[in-house]
C-alpha positions in Angstrom: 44.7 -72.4 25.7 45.7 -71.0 28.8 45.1 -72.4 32.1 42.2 -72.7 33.7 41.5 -70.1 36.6 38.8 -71.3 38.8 38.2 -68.3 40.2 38.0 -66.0 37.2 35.8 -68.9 35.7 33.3 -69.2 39.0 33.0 -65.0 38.6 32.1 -65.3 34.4 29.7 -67.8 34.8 28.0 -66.7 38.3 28.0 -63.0 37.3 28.4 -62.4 33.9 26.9 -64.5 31.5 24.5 -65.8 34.3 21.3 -66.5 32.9 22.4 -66.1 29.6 21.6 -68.8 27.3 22.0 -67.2 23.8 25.4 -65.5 22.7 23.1 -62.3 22.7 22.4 -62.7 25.9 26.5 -63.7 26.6 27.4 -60.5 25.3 24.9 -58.3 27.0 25.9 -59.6 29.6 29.8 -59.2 29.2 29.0 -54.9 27.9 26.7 -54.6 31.5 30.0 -56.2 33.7 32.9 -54.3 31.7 30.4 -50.9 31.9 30.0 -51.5 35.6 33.2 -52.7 36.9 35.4 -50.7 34.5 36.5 -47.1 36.3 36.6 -44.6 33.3 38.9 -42.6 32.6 41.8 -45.3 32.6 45.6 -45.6 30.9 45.9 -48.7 28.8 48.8 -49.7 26.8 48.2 -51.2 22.9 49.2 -54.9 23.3 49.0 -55.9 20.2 47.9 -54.3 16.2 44.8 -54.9 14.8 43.5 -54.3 12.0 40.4 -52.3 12.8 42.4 -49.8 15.1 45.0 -47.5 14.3 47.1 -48.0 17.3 50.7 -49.7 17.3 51.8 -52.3 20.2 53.1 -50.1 23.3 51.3 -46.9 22.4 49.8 -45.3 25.5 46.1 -44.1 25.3 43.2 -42.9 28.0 40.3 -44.9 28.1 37.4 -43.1 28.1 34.3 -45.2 28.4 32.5 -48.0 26.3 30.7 -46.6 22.7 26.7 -47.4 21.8 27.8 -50.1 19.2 26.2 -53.9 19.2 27.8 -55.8 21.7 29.5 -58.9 20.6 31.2 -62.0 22.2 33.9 -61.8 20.3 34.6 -58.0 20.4 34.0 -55.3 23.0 35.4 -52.0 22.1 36.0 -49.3 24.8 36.6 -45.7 23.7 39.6 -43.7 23.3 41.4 -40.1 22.8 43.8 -40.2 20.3 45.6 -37.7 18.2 42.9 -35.3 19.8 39.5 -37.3 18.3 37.7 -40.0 20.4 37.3 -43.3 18.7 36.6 -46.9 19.5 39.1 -50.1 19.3 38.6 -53.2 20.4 39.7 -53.9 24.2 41.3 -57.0 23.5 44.4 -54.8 22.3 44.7 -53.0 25.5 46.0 -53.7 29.1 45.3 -51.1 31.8 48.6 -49.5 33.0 47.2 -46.9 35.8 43.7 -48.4 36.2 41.9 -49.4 39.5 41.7 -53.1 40.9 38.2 -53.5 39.3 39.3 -52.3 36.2 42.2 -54.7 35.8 40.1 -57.6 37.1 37.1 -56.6 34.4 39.7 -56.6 30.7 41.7 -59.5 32.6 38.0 -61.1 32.6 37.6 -60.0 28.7 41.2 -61.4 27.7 40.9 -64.7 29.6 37.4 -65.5 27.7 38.5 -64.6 24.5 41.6 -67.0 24.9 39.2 -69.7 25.9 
């Protein structure tokens, strides 16, 4: 596990899955923060393969925005262009590369809780 960050863990509980008491609620809460504080469109770098997403590790994409699937605690997807078609992988595989502040912060929020 990775260290604890106080300050990352003080904004997830206080802002994100505040008032959340089911992992339904937990997730809604995580696809309302990452749909708020994410500025679309973004460049993200694949960090790592997967196998529901056709990217390989250090392919460059553009973020475009977050698709109308079921949230999940375990996997938000964000939306993509690649090979000229829009599709959806997970945003644990990407880091932003030119993103805003808020951006970074929001998938550094994702990654830390998934490494929990």
């Amino acid at each position: 596990m990775a260290d604890r960050d106080e300050e990352r863990e003080e904004r997830i509980e206080m802002e994100i899955v505040v008032d959340a008491y089911t992992q339904d609620e937990q997730a809604v809460g995580w696809i309302t923060y990452l749909e708020e504080t994410m500025d679309f469109p973004f460049e993200a770098q694949c960090i790592e393969e997967r196998e529901v997403s056709p990217l390989k590790e250090g392919e460059t994409v553009s973020v475009l925005g977050m698709p109308s699937i079921e949230p999940s605690l375990r996997q938000q997807f964000v939306t993509i262009e690649w090979n000229d078609r829009e599709l959806g992988v997970p945003l644990k595989q990407l880091e932003p590369l030119e993103a805003s502040d808020d951006t970074e912060q929001a998938v550094a929020d994702w990654h830390y809780w998934l490494n929990r």
